[in-house]
N, C-alpha and C positions, 0 to 999 in steps of 0.2 A: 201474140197469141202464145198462153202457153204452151208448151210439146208438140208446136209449130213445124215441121221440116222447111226451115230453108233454105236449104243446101249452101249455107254458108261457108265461107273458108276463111281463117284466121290465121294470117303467116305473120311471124316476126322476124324484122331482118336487124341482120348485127352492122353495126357502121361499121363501114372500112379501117381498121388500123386497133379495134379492138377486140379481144375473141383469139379466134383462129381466122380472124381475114388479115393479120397485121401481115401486108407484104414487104417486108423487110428484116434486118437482121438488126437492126438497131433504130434507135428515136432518133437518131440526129437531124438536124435541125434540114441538113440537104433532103433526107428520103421523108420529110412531114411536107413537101411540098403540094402533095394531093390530099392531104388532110384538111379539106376546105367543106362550109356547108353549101359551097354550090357544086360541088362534088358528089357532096353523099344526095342531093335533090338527082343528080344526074345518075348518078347508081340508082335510085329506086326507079326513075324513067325506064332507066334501063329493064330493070327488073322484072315492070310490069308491061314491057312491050315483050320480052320474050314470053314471061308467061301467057298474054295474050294468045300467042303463035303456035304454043301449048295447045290451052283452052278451045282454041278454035281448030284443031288438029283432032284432037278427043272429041270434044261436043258441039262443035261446027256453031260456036258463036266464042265471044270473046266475054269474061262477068265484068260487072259495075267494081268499081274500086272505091272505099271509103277509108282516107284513113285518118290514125288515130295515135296524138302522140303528148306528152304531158313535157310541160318544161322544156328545155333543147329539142327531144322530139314534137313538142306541141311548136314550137318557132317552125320546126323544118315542115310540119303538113302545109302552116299556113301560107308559107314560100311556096312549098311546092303548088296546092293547088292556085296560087298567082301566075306562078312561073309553068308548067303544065296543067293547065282548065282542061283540057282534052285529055286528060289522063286519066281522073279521078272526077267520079260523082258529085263527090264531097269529102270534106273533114272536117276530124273535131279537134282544136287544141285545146288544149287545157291547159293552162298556166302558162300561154307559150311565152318567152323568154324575146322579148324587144328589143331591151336596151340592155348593151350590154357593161356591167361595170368594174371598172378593173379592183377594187379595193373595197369588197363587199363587207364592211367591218358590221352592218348593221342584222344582216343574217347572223353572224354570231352572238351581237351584241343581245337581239331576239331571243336566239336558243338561251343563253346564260340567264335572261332576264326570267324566261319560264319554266329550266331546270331551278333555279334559286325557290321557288316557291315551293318547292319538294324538302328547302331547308339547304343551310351554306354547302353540307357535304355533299347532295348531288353536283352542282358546277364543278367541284373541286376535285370528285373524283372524273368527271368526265377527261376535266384536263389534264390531270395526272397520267391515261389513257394515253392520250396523245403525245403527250411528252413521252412515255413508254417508248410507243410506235415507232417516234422521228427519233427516240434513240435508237432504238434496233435498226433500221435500215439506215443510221450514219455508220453500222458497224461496216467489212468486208463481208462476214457473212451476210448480214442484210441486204447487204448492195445486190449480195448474189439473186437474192427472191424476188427483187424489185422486177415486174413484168414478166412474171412465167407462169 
């Protein structure tokens, strides 16, 4: 319905380790040990049990939870509502992300094949871009920007 009230809430939450949630002082490979997706499914349980505790503190019920997440996040709704059914209503993935594969050459080889239709000089400037990029952060200064 349109101009419907109802009384929706739309929260987005940052994974842990990107943002201002990164708890730590560096990537190393020791402090990425919570960097897991069954970590970030247990963060948003988490999330939405406190909120709950909230909601029914305020308005003496707890609301329905649906979530909603595209790619990596559409992989993590559909874990989660597997992995917590009593959490969540529902959700939607979209595009969620299966399988995962280590040498995705065909995602680029896709983008070049459909930048080229624009004519040689789109590919050519996109990669010149990049080669830019990965030379600026091989600099010291680069190095410095990388995660801040």
């Amino acid at each position: 319905m349109v101009g419907a009230n109802n009384s929706a809430l739309l929260i987005t939450l940052e994974h842990r380790y990107y943002g201002a949630s990164q708890p730590f002082a560096d990537w190393s490979t020791h402090n990425l040990e919570f960097l897991t997706s069954e970590q970030a499914l247990a963060d948003v349980a988490y999330f939405i049990d406190a909120k709950n505790q909230q909601f029914i503190t305020e308005n003496g019920r707890k609301p329905d939870w649906v979530l909603i997440g595209g790619s990596y996040p559409g992989a993590l709704t559909a874990w989660f509502k597997s992995k917590y059914p009593n959490h969540v209503i529902g959700g939607w993935s979209s595009s969620g992300v299966i399988n995962a594969v280590n040498d995705f050459y065909n995602f680029d080889y896709s983008n070049y094949n459909n930048t080229l239709k624009s004519g040689a000089l789109c590919p050519q400037l996109i990669q010149d871009q990049y080669k830019y990029v990965e030379q600026q952060f091989s600099t010291e200064a680069g190095k410095d920007k990388i995660c801040t």
